[in-house]
C-alpha positions in Angstrom: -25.8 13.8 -26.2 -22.8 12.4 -27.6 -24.3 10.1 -31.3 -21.1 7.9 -31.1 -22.0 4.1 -31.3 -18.9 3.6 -28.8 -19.9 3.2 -25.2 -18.0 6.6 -23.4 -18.9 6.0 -20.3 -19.4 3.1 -17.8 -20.6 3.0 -14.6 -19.7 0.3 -12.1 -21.4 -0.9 -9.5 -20.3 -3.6 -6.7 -23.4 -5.1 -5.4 -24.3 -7.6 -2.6 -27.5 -7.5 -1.1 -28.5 -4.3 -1.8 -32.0 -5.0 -2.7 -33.2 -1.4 -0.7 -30.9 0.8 -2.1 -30.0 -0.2 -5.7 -32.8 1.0 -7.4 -32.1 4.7 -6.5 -28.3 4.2 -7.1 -29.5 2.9 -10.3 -31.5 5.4 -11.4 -29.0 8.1 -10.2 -26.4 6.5 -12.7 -29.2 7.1 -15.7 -29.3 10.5 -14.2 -25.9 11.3 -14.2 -25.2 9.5 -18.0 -27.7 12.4 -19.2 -26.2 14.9 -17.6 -23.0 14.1 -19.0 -24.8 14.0 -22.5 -22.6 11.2 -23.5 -23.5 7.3 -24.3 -23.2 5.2 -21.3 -23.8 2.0 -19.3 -24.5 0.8 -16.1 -22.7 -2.5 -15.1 -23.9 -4.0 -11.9 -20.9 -6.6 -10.7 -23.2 -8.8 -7.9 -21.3 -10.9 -5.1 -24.3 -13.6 -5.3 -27.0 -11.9 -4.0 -30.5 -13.5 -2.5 -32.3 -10.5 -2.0 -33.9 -9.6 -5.4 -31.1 -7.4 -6.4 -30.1 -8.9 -9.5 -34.1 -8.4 -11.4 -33.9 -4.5 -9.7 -30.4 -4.2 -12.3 -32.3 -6.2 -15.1 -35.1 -4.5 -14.6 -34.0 -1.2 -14.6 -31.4 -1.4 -17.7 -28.2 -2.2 -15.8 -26.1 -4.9 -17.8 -25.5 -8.1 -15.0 -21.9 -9.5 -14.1 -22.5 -12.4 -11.5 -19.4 -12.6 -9.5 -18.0 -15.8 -7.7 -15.2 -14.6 -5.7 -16.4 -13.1 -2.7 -15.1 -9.5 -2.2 -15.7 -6.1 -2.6 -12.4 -5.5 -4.7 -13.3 -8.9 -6.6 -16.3 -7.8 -7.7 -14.8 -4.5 -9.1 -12.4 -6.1 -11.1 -15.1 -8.0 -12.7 -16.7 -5.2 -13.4 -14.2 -2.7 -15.0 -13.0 -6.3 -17.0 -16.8 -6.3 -18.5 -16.8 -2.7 -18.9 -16.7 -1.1 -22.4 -16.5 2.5 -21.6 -13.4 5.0 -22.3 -14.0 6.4 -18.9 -15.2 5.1 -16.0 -17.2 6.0 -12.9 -17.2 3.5 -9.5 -19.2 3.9 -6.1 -21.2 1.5 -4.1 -24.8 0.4 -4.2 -26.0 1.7 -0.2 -27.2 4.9 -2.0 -24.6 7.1 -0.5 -22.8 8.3 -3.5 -24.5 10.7 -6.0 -23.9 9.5 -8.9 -25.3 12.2 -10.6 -22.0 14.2 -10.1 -20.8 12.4 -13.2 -20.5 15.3 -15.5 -18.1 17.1 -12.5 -15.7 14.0 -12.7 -15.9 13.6 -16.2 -14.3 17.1 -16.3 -11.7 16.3 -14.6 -10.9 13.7 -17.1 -11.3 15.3 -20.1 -8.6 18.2 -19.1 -6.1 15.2 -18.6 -6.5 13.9 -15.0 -5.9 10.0 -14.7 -7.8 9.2 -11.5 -10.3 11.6 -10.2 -11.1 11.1 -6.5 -14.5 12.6 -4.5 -13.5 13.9 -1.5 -16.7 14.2 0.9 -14.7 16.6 3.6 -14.8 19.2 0.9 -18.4 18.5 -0.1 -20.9 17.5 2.3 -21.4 14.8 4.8 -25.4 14.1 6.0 -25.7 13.9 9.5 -24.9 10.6 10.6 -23.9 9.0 7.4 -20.3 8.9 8.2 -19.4 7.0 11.7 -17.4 9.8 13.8 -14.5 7.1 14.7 -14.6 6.9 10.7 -14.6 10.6 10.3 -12.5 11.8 12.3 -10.0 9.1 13.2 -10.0 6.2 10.4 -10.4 8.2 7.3 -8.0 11.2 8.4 -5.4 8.5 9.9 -5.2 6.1 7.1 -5.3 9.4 4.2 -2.3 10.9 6.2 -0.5 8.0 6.0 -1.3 7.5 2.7 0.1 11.1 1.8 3.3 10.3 3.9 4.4 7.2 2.6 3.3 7.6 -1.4 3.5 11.6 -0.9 -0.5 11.3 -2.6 -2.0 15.1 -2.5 -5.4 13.1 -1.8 -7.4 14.2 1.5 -10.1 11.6 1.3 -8.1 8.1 0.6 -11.0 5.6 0.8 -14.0 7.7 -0.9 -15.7 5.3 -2.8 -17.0 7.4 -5.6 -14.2 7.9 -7.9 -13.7 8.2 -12.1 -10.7 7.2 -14.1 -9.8 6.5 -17.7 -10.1 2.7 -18.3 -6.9 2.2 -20.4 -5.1 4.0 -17.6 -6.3 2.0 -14.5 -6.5 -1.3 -16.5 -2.5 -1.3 -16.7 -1.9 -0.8 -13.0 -2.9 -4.5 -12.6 -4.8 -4.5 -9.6 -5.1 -7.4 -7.9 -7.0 -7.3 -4.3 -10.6 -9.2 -4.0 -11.1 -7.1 -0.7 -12.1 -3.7 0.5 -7.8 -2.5 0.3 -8.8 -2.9 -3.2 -9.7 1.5 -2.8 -6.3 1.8 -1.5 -4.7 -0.3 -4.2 -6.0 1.6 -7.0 -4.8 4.9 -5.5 -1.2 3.4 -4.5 -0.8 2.4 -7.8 -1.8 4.8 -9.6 0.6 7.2 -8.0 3.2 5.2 -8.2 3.2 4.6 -12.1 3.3 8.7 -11.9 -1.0 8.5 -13.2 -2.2 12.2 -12.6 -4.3 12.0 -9.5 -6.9 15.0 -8.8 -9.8 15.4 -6.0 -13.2 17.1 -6.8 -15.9 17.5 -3.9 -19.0 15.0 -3.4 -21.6 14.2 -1.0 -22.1 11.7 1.4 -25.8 10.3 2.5 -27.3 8.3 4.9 -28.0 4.6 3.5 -31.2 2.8 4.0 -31.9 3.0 8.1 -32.4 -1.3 8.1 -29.8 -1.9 5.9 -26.5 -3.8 7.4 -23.4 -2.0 6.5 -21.0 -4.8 4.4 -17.8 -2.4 6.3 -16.0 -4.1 9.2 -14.0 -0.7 11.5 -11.2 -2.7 12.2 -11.0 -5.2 9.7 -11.0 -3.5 6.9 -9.2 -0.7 8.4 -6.3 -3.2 8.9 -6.3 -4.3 5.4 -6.3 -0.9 4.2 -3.0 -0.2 6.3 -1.3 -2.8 5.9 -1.7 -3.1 2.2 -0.1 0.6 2.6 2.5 -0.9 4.5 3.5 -3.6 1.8 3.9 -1.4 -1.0 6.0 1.3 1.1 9.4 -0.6 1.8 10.7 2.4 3.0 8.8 2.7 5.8 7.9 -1.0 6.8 11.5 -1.6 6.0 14.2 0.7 5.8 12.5 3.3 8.7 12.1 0.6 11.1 15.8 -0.6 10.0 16.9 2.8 10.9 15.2 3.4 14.2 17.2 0.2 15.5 20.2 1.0 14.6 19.8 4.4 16.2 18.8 2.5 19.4 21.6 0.2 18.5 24.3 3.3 18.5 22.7 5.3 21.8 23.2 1.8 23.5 26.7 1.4 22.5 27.2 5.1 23.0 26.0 5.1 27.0 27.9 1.9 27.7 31.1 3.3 26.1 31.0 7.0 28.4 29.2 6.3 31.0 26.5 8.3 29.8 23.8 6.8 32.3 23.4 4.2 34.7 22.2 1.7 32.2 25.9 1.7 31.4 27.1 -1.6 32.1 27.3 -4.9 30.2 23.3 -5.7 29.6 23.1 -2.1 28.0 26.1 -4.0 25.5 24.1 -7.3 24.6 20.6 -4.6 24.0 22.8 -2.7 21.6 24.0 -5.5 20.0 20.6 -7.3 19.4 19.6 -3.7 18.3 22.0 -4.1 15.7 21.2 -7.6 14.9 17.7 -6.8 14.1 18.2 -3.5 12.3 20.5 -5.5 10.1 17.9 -8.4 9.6 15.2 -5.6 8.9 17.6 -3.7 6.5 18.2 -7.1 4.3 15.0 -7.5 3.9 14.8 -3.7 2.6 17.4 -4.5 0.1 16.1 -8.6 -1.0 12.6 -6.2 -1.8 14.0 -3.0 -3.3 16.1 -4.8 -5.8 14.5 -7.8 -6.8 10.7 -6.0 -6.8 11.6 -2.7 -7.9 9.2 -2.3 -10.9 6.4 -3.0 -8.8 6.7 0.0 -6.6 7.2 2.3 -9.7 9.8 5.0 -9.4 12.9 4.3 -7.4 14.3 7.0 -4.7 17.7 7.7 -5.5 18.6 5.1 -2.9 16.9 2.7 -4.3 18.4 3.6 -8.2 21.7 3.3 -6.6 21.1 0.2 -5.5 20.2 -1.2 -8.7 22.5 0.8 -10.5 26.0 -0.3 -8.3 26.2 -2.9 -5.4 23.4 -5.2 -7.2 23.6 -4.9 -11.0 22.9 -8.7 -12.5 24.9 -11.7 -11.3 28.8 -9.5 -10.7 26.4 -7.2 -7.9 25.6 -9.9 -6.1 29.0 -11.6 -6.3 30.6 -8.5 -5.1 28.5 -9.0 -1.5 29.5 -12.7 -1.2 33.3 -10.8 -1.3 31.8 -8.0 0.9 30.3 -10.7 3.2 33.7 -13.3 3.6 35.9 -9.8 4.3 33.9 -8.9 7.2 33.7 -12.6 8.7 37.7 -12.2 8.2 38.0 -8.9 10.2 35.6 -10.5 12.9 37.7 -13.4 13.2 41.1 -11.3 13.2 39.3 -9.2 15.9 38.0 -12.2 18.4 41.4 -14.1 17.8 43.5 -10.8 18.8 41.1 -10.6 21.9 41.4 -14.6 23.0 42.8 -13.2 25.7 39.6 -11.5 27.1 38.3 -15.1 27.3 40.9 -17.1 28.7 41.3 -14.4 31.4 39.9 -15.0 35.4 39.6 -11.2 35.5 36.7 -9.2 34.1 37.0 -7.6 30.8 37.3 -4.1 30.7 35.2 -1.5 29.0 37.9 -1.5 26.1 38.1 -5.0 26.0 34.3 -5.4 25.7 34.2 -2.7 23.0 36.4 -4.7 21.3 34.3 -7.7 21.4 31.4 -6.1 20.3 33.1 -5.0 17.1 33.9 -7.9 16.5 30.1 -9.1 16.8 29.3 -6.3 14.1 31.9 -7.5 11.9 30.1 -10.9 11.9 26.6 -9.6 11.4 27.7 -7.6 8.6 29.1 -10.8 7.2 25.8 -12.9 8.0 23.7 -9.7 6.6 25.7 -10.0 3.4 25.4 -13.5 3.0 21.5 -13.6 3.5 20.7 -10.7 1.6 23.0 -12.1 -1.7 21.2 -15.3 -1.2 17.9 -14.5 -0.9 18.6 -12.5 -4.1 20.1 -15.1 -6.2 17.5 -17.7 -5.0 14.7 -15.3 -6.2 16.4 -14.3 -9.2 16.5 -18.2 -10.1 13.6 -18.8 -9.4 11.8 -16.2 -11.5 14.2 -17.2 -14.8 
């Protein structure tokens, strides 16, 4: 065992009612210290339990954090905040996790990993323990989204048994009280480029009359769309792009004839197609440039961004000019077309085409104009 005075190792433990589990989990994490042959500590973070809980941690050499925020994620960060060790192990109180798989995380660690995940599809699963719309459904869903939007080589997103470096995690600023607080730690930590490796654990059934703190669909929600917020590419600039394809097909079958939803209606869908893609894709832009350092490293889209059309004050000045130009050539265009509207006849094709360019030109010009003020409100705000 490891003679330094210095705490090594913590381990943390979110607890809230868990009066018929915890003294296992407890003794697990003892278990799993002298395995490791290091100096540790057990930190129980309770969510105000009634159950006896807080004596079993007392009792059973577990330093006691009483939490008032309610909330898995809150009581984690209380936790880690109290926690005095160099590296840090996490999992849950039901008596799921082994904890005495310490030394096979801690490994991980010491050959330079940031964040070391459990993966329980590559370990073992007890019969039962995992719901199957959880294991095959939630779990795989949410981790393959997780992978596509944050590119994270991580197969088991939301395990809850997981190790990191405390200096390392500590700078990510996490800040979610719930259970998205799993998915926050991951997201972060990839982004701010943390190594991020997977080792495999078990997974075992929980007392048979305890009541599972996990809501399916709540939670499941949370997790997603806390993925969601930090991927502006895909909330954003995906769903920008998908309209304005719609948007160009649209103006595409009216124009040629294409199909027989060719005639004026298919013109006002492409048109609010476009509106909406361009409402989407300002929002993209407002998020990318004036919260860029919280989603950590820039695509090259996103660089260019910052780097060009809005660099400081003379970027965003250069879309107010971008924005009056194209109210200019929408104005030129509808004032060369008055014709069209003063005319008993119906348009034609050509003259309808026309129209609608001139509708583009405008919603360019609004696009601009909303995107460059939302900007320069934040950016006055925040100074």
């Amino acid at each position: 065992m490891n003679t330094n005075k210095k705490t090594f190792l913590s381990f943390v433990i979110p607890c809230l009612n868990e009066s018929m589990c915890l003294q296992g989990v407890l003794d697990d994490c003892h278990e799993g210290g002298k395995l490791a042959q290091m100096s540790y500590e057990v930190i129980v973070a309770d969510n105000g339990s009634s159950d006896g809980s807080q004596e079993i941690a007392l009792a059973n050499g577990a330093k006691l954090i009483n939490v008032d925020e309610k909330g898995y994620g809150a009581a984690l960060k209380a936790g880690l905040e109290a926690a005095e060790g160099d590296f840090i192990i996490m999992g849950d109180a039901d008596g799921t996790y082994n904890f005495k798989d310490a030394p096979l995380f801690l490994d991980q660690l010491f050959v330079g990993a940031d964040l070391v995940m459990g993966n329980r599809f590559k370990g073992f699963i007890q019969p039962g323990a995992m719901p199957i719309l959880h294991r095959w459904f939630g779990n795989p869903i949410l981790s393959g989204i997780g992978s596509l939007f944050f590119g994270i080589p991580i197969g088991d997103f939301h395990c809850g048994l997981r190790a990191f470096k405390s200096e390392s995690i500590k700078l990510l600023g996490l800040k979610s009280n719930g259970m998205e607080f799993a998915s926050e730690m991951v997201i972060k930590a990839s982004l701010r480029d943390l190594k991020l490796v997977e080792v495999p654990t078990s997974l075992s059934l929980d007392h048979p009359e305890r009541t599972p703190h996990l809501r399916t669909w709540r939670d499941g929600w949370r997790h997603l769309k806390f993925m969601l917020s930090f991927s502006p590419k895909y909330s954003f600039l995906f769903f920008a792009f998908l309209l304005f394809c719609f948007s160009g097909l649209s103006l595409l079958s009216f124009a040629f004839n294409f199909t027989r939803a060719s005639g004026p209606n298919t013109l006002v869908i492409s048109l609010f197609l476009l509106f909406s893609g361009l409402f989407v894709f300002s929002d993209y832009l407002t998020t990318r440039t004036i919260f860029a350092e919280t989603y950590g490293k820039p695509s090259l889209f996103a660089s260019w961004l910052q780097k060009y059309p809005f660099r400081g004050e003379q970027g965003v000045d250069t879309i107010y000019q971008v924005s009056g130009f194209a109210f200019l050539v929408g104005l030129a265009i509808f004032i060369s077309s008055i014709s069209a509207f003063i005319n008993e006849s119906p348009s034609t094709k050509i003259e309808n085409i026309i129209i609608y360019l001139g509708c583009f030109s405008w919603s360019v010009a609004l696009t601009c104009y909303l995107t460059a003020a939302k900007i320069s409100t934040i950016r006055s705000i925040r100074n």
